[in-house]
C-alpha positions as CSV (number, residue, x, y, z in Angstrom):
1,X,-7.6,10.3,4.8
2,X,-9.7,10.4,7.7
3,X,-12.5,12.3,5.5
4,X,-12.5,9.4,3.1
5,X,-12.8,7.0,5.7
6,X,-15.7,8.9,7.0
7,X,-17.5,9.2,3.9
8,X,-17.5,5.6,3.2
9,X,-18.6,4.6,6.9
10,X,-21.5,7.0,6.3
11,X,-22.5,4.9,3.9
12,X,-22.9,2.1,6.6
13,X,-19.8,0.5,5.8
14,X,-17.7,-0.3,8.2
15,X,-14.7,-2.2,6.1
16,X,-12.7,0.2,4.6
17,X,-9.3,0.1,3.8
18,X,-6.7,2.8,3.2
19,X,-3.7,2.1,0.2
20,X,-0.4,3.9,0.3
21,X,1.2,3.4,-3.3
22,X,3.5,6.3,-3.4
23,X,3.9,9.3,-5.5
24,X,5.5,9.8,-8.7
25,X,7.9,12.7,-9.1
26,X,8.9,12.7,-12.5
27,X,9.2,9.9,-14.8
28,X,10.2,6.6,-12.9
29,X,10.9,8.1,-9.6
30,X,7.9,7.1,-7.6
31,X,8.3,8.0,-3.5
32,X,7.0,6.4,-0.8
33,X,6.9,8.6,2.8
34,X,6.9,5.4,5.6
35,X,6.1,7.7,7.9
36,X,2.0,8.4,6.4
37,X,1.8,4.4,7.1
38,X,1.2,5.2,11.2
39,X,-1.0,8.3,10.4
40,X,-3.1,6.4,8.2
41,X,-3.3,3.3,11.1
42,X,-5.3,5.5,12.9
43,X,-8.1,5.9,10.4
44,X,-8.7,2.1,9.2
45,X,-6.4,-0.9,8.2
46,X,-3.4,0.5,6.1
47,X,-2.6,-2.0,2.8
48,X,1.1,-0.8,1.8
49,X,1.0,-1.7,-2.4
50,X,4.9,-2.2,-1.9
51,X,5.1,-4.1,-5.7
52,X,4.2,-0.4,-6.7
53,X,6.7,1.3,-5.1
54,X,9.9,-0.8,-6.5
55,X,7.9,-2.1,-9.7
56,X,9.7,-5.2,-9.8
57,X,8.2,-8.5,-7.7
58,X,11.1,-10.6,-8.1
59,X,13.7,-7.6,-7.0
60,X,10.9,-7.4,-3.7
61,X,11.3,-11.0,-3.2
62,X,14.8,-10.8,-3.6
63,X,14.7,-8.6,-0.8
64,X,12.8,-9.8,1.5
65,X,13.5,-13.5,1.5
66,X,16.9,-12.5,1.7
67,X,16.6,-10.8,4.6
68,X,14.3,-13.2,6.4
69,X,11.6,-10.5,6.6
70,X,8.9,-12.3,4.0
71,X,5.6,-12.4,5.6
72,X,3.3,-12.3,2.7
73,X,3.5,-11.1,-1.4
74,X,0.2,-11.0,-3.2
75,X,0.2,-10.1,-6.4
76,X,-3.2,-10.4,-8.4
77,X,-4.2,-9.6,-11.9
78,X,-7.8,-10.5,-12.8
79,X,-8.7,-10.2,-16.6
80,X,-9.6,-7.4,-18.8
């Protein structure tokens, strides 16, 4: 990641972001390793697409409201 970042502040911008979304192993078994999230920190701001990763928002909000730990869902869809 760090060469990406590089690239894109060569370009004179200094606002990138990285995304983790996970990998897909097979069909419907997408991973996420939480331990790239403090790796990538290092580099630039880390954006973790965690609506991705369980592919359901109400089962995320479940979850998190639940357990007290909702700081912030975004979800946006902008048109075709």
């Amino acid at each position: 990641m760090r060469y990406a970042v590089d690239k894109v502040a060569g370009t004179g911008n200094q606002g990138a972001f990285l995304t983790e979304r996970g990998a897909s192993f097979g069909y419907h078994n997408l991973v996420v390793d939480m331990r790239a999230l403090p790796i990538m920190r290092q580099f630039a701001p880390v954006i973790f697409d965690v609506t991705h990763s369980v592919n359901s928002l109400v089962v995320l909000a479940e979850v998190l409201v639940g357990n007290g730990n909702l700081d912030l869902i975004l979800l946006v869809q902008l048109p075709p």
